[in-house]
C-alpha positions in Angstrom: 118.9 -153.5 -139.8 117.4 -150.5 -141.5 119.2 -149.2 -144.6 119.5 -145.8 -142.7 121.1 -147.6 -139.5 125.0 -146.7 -140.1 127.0 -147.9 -137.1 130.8 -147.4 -137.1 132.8 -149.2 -134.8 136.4 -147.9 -133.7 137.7 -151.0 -135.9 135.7 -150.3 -139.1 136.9 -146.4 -138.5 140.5 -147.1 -138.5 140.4 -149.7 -140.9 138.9 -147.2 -143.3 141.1 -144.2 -142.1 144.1 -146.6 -142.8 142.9 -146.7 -146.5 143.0 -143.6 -147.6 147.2 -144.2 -146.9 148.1 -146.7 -149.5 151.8 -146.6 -147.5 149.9 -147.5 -144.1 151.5 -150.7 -142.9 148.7 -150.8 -139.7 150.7 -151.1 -136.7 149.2 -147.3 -136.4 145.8 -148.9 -136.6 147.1 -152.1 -134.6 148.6 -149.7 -131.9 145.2 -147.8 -130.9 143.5 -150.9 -131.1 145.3 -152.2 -127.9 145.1 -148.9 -126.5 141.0 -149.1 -127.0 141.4 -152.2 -125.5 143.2 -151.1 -122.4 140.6 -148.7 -122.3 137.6 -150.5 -121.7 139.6 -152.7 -118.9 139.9 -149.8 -117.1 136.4 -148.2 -117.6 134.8 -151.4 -116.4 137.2 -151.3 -113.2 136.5 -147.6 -112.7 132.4 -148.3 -113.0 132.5 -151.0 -110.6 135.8 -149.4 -108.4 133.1 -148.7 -105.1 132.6 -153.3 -105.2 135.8 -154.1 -105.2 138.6 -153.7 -103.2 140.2 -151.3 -105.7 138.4 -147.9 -104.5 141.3 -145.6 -102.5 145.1 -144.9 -101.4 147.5 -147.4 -102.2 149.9 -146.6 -99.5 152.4 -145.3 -101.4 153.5 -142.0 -103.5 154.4 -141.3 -107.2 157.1 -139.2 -108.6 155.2 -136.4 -108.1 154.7 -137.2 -104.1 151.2 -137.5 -104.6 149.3 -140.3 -102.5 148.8 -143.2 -105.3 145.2 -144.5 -105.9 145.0 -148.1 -106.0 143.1 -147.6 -109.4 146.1 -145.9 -110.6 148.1 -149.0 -109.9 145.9 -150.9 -112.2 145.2 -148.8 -114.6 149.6 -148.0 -115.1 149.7 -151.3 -115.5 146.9 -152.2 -117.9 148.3 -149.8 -120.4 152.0 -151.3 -120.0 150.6 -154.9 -120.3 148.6 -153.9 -123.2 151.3 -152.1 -125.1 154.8 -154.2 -124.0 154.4 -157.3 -126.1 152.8 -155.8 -129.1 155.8 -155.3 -131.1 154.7 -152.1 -132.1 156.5 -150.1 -129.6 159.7 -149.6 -128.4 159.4 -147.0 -125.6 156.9 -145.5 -123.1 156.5 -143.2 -120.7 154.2 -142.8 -117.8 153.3 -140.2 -115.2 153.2 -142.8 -112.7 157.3 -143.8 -113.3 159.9 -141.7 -112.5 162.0 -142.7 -115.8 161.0 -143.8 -119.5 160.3 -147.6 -119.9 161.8 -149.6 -122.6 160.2 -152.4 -123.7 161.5 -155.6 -122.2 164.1 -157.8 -124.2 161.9 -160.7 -124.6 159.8 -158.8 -126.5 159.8 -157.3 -130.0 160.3 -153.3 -130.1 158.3 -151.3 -132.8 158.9 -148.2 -134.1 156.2 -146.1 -132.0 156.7 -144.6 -128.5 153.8 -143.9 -126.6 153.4 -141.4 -123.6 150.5 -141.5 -121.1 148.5 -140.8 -117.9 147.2 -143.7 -117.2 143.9 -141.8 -114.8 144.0 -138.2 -114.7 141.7 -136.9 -112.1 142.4 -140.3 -109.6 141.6 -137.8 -106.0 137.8 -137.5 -107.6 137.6 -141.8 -107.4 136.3 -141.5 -104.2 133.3 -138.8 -104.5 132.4 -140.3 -108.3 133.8 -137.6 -110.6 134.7 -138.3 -114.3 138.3 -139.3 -114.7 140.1 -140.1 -117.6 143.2 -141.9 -119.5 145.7 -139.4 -121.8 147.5 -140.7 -124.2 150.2 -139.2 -126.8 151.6 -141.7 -129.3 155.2 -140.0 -131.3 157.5 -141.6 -133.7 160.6 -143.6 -132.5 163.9 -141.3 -133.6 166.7 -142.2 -132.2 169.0 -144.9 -133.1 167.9 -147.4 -129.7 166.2 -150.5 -130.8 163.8 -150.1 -127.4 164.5 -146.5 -127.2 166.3 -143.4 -125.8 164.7 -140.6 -123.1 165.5 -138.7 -126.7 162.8 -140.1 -128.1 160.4 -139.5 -125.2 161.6 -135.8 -125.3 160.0 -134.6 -128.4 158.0 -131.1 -128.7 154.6 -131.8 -128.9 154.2 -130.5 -132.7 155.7 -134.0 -133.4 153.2 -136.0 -131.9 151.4 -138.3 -134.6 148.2 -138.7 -132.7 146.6 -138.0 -129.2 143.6 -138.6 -126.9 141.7 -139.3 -124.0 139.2 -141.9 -122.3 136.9 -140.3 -120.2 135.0 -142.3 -117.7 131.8 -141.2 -116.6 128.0 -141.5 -117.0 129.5 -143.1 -120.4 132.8 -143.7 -121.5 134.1 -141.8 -124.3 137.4 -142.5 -126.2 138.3 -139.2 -127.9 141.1 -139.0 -130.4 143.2 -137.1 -132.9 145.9 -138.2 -135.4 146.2 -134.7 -137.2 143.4 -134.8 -139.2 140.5 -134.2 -137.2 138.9 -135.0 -134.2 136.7 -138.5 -133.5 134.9 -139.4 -130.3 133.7 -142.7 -129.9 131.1 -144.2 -126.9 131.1 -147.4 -125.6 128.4 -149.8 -126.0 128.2 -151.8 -123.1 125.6 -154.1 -124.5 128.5 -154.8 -127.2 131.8 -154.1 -125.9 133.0 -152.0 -128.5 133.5 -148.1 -128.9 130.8 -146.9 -132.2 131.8 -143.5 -133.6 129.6 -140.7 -131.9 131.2 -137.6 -132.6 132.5 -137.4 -135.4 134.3 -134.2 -136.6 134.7 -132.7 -133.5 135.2 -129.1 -133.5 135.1 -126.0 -130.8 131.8 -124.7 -131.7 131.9 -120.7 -133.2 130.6 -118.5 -131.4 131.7 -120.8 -128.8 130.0 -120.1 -124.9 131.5 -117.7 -123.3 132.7 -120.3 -120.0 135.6 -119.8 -118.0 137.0 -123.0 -116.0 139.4 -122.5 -113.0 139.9 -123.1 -109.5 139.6 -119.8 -107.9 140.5 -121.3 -104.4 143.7 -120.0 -105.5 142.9 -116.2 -106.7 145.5 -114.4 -104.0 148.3 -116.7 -105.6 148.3 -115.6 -109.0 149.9 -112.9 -111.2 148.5 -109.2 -111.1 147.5 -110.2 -114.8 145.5 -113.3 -114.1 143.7 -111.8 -111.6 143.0 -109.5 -114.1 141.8 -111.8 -116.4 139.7 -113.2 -113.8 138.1 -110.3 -112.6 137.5 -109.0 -116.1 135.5 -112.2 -117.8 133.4 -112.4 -114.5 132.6 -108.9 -114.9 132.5 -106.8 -118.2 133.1 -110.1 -120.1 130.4 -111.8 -118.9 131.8 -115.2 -119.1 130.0 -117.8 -116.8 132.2 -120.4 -114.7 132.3 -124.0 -114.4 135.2 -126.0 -113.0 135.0 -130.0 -112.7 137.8 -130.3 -111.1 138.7 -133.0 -113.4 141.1 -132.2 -116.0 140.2 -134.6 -118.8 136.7 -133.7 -117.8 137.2 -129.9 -118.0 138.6 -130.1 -121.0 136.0 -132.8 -123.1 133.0 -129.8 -121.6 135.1 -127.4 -123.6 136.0 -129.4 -126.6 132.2 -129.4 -126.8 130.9 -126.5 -125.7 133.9 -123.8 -125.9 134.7 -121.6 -123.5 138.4 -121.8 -121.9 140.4 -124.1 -119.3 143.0 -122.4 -117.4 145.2 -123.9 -114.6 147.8 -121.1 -114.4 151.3 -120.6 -112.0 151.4 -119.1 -108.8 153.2 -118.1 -106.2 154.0 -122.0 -104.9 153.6 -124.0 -108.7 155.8 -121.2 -110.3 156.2 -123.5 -113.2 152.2 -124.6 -113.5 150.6 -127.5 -111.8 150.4 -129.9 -114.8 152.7 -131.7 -116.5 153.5 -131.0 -120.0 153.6 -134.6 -121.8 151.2 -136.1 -120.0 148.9 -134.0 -119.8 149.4 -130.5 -121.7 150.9 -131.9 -125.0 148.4 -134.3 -126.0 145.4 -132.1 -124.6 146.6 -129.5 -126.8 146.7 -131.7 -129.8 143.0 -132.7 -129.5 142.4 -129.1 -129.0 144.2 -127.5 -132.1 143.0 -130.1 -134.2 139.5 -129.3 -132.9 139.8 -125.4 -134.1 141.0 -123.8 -130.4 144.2 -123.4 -129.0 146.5 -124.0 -126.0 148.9 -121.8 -124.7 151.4 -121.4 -121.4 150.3 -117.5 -121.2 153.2 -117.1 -123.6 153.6 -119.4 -126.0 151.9 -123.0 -127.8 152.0 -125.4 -126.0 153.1 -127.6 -129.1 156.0 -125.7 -129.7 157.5 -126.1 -126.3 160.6 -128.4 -126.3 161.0 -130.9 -123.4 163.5 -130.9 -121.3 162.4 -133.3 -118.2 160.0 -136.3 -118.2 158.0 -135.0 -115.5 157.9 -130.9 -116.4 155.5 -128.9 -115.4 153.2 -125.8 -117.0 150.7 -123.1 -116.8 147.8 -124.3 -119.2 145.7 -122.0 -121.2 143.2 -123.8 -123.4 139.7 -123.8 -125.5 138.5 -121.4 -127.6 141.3 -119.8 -129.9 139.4 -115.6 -129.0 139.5 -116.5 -125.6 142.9 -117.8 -124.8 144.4 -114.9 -127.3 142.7 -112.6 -125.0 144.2 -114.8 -122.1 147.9 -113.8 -123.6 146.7 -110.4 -124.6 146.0 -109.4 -120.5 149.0 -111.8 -118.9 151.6 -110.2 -121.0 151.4 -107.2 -118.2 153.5 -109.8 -116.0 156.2 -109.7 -118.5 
């Protein structure tokens, strides 16, 4: 290997992260380790999902009353079966169950309680679009050995680390734990996730790129409309919508621009769901010099009060959803 060959593996990363906390025990490190692991499971399910009969509807519905994917059957319960018997954690919390999950009695409980979706974007498996794994990771702080809803019920701003796996032409793991944003790709040839992005940040000027699904323009507010109708014409802005959150939002973490999947007249409380998906997002986000908002508000200040609530999302680059806030607030 050449002397200027440098290749950093997720392990080496966190191993070396871990030092520069002398009070570190590493069940941080330990815990997204496993996570990392459930990761690649899935990916190589996802990547080979048209094989095997895994591809499409399971028959039944999630708490949401949305037609489960059989992938999303696996992939819940890859994450569960790669977190329950680590020790390291004493709840979790899944879009895909209606209530939080406790770890089992025959197993150790940690001190860690982790909140995820275990694949974002599932109705794009069939036509090949880029879905993706969220995850939020808080600390334990109640007085439950395995765990109270209280614990799963925390504001965002209290979340010790956050990411995504995104799943596509590559698979990315992308994550924060408050200082700074890392992406890592994985190396098939290897197994293992080497650092790739490192330092992630919004770029400044960032493109001036608004993502939404207009489909539902006569449903919103008088000010999104107005929003809309203003960055198409004397903003400027360009538009690109996936149609895949987690793949939305890693086009903006890398190129700016803003992700907006506001209320309407039928979601009067937004479309998606604040822990699984709004809270972590918004982590990565802020970390990565933008912002997320509800219209109103950060979306890390915003207390809990269900498992499964729902929000308007505003998110990207900090001028644009400011301005976002600045032209909603006529709906006030």
């Amino acid at each position: 290997m050449s002397a200027d060959t440098h290749v950093v593996t997720i392990s080496r990363f966190l191993v070396e992260e871990e030092r520069r906390h002398p009070e570190a025990t590493g069940a941080f490190t330990d815990l997204l380790h496993e996570i990392a692991l459930a990761a690649k499971v899935i990916g190589r399910e996802v990547n080979k999902a048209g094989l095997v009969d895994i591809l499409g509807a399971a028959g039944d519905e999630n708490v949401h009353g949305e037609t489960v994917q059989k992938l999303d059957v696996f992939a819940n319960n890859v994450m569960y079966r790669a977190l329950d018997h680590t020790g390291l954690v004493a709840c979790m919390a899944s879009e895909e169950n209606e209530g939080f999950i406790p770890i089992p009695d025959k197993f150790p409980a940690g001190d860690y309680v982790v909140i995820y979706d275990p694949l974002d974007g599932s109705s794009n498996i069939d036509v090949n679009v880029s879905i993706g794994t969220i995850f939020s990771i808080h600390h334990k702080i109640s007085d439950g050995e395995r765990g109270t809803l209280e614990d799963c019920l925390q504001p965002g701003s209290k979340q010790v680390a956050a990411g995504y796996v995104l799943y596509g032409s590559s698979t990315m793991l992308v994550y924060t734990s408050g200082t700074g944003v890392h992406g890592f790709t994985l190396d098939p040839s290897i197994g293992e996730f080497l650092l790739s992005h490192p330092r992630m940040e919004i770029p400044v000027p960032p493109r001036k790129v608004y993502s939404i699904n207009e489909a539902y323009f006569r449903r919103w507010s008088r000010g999104q409309q107005e929003l809309v109708r203003y960055m198409k014409t004397e903003g400027e802005f360009g538009s690109r919508y996936i149609g895949s959150f987690v793949a939305d939002i890693h086009r903006t973490l890398l190129q700016g621009g803003i992700f907006m999947y506001p209320s309407d007249s039928v979601n009067r409380d937004g479309k998606l769901r604040l822990m699984y998906e709004a809270a972590p997002m918004a982590m990565v986000v802020e970390q990565a010099g933008g912002r997320a908002s509800d219209g109103r508000r950060d979306i890390l200040d915003i207390q809990p009060e269900s498992l499964h609530q729902r929000v308007p999302l505003f998110m990207g680059s900090t001028e644009f959803v400011d301005l976002a806030e600045e032209m909603l607030a006529v709906d006030d």
